[in-house]
N, C-alpha and C positions, 0 to 999 in steps of 0.2 A: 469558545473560550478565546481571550487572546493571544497574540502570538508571544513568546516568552522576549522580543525585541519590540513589542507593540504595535509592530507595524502594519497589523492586518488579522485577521480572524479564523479557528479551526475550530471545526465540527469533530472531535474525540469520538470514532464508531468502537474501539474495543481497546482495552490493558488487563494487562495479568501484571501483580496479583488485581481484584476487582478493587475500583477505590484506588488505585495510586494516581499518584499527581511525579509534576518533575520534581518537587521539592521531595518526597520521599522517598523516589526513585521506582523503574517497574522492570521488569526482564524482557516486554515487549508492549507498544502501543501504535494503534493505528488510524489515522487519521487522515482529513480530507480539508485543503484550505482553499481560500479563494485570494488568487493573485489579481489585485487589481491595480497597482504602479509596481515599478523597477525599485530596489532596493538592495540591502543585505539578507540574508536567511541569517533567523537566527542559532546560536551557535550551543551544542548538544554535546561537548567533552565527553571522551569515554564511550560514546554509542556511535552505533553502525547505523546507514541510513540506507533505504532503499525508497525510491521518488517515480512515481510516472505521472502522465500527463490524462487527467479524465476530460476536459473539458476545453477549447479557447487554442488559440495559434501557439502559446505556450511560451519559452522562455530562454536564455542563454543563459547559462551558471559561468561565472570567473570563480576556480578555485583556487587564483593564483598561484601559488608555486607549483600547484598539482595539476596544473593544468585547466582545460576547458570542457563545457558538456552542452549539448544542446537537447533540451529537453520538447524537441516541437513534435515530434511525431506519437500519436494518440498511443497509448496504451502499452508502449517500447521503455521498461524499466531499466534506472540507473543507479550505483549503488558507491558510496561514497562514505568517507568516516563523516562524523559529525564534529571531529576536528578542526577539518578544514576551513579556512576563513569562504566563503562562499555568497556570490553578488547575483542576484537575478537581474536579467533587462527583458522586459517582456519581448516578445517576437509581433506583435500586431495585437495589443489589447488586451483586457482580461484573463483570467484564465484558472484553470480549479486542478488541482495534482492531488493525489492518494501518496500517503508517506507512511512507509511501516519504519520503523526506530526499534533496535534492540539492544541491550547490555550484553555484550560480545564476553562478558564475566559470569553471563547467567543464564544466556541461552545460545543456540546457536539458529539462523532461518534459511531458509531459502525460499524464495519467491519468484514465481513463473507465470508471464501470460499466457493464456492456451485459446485459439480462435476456434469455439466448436461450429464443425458444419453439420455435426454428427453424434449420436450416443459415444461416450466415452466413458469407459471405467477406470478411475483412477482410485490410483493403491492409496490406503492409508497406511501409513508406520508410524509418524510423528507422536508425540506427544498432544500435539495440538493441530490441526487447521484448519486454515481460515480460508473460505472461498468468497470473492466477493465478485458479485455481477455489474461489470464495469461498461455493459451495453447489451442490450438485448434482455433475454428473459430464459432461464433454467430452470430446466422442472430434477427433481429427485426422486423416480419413481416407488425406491423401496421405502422412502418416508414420506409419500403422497404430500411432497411439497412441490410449490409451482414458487421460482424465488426472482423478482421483480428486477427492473433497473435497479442498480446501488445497492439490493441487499446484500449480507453478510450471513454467513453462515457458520457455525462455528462448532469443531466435531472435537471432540477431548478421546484421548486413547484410541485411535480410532483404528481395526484390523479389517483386513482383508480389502474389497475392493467398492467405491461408492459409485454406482450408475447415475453419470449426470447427461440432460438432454437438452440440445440448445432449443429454444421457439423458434417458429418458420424462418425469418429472419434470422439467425445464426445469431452468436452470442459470444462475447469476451468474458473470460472468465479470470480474475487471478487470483490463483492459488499461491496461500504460505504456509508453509510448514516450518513448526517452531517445536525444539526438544531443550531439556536442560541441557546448560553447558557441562 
């Protein structure tokens, strides 16, 4: 879809409720775009933004009066209102970012990269989340899933603990967890 400043294009991987759009607002949406010139980002009043870098040397944000971010280093999340007036200048060339956006009215997130070298069981509590394979390859043994580059996964209510395992080559994983506000 396009970018809501037209400047460039997003791949839409998941929103709650199913079916919302910006015009009728969602509690959380996440997405992947591809940054191919310097520009503005466009501007999301009211939502919290969380940004890293999946792809490309990446990019420099001016958030003007809030300062600055440097978005170059792979898979290292940053988290910002969608407020803020906010300028990308690429760092050397194209480049592709994962952005989760939430209505800070409707939900609350947190979002964490985790480098598996190794089995790891992580807790469910959330309401919702969302695991997304941002390099390499994770298998889920208790639900005989093997889940690729870029998949997403997505666990509703989830208790107790999920056994995840990275492929030979180790695996970036990032995890959100999203509950009503």
């Amino acid at each position: 879809m396009p970018w809501k400043n037209g400047g460039g294009t997003t791949l839409e991987l998941a929103v709650d409720p199913p079916g919302a759009t910006l015009e009728t607002g969602f509690r959380w949406r996440l997405s992947s775009a591809d940054v191919a010139a310097s520009g503005p980002f466009s501007a999301f009043p009211g939502l919290e933004r969380w940004l890293l870098l999946l792809a490309g040397a990446g990019f420099h944000i001016d958030f003007g009066p809030h300062g600055r971010a440097e978005l170059t280093e792979p898979f290292l999340p940053i988290h910002f209102s969608g407020d803020w007036p906010a300028v990308a200048t690429l760092a050397g060339g194209p480049s592709q970012d994962f952005n989760l956006m939430v209505d800070p009215r409707r939900c609350r997130a947190r979002l964490e990269t985790l480098r598996l070298e190794a089995s790891l069981a992580l807790p469910l509590q959330a309401a919702t989340t969302l695991l997304f394979v941002a390099r390499g390859t994770v298998s889920v043994p208790a639900w005989n899933l093997h889940l690729g580059h870029r998949h997403l996964l997505r666990v509703e209510r989830g208790r107790g603990a999920l056994s995840v395992a990275p492929g030979l080559a180790g695996a970036v994983l990032v995890r959100m967890d999203l509950d009503p506000a």
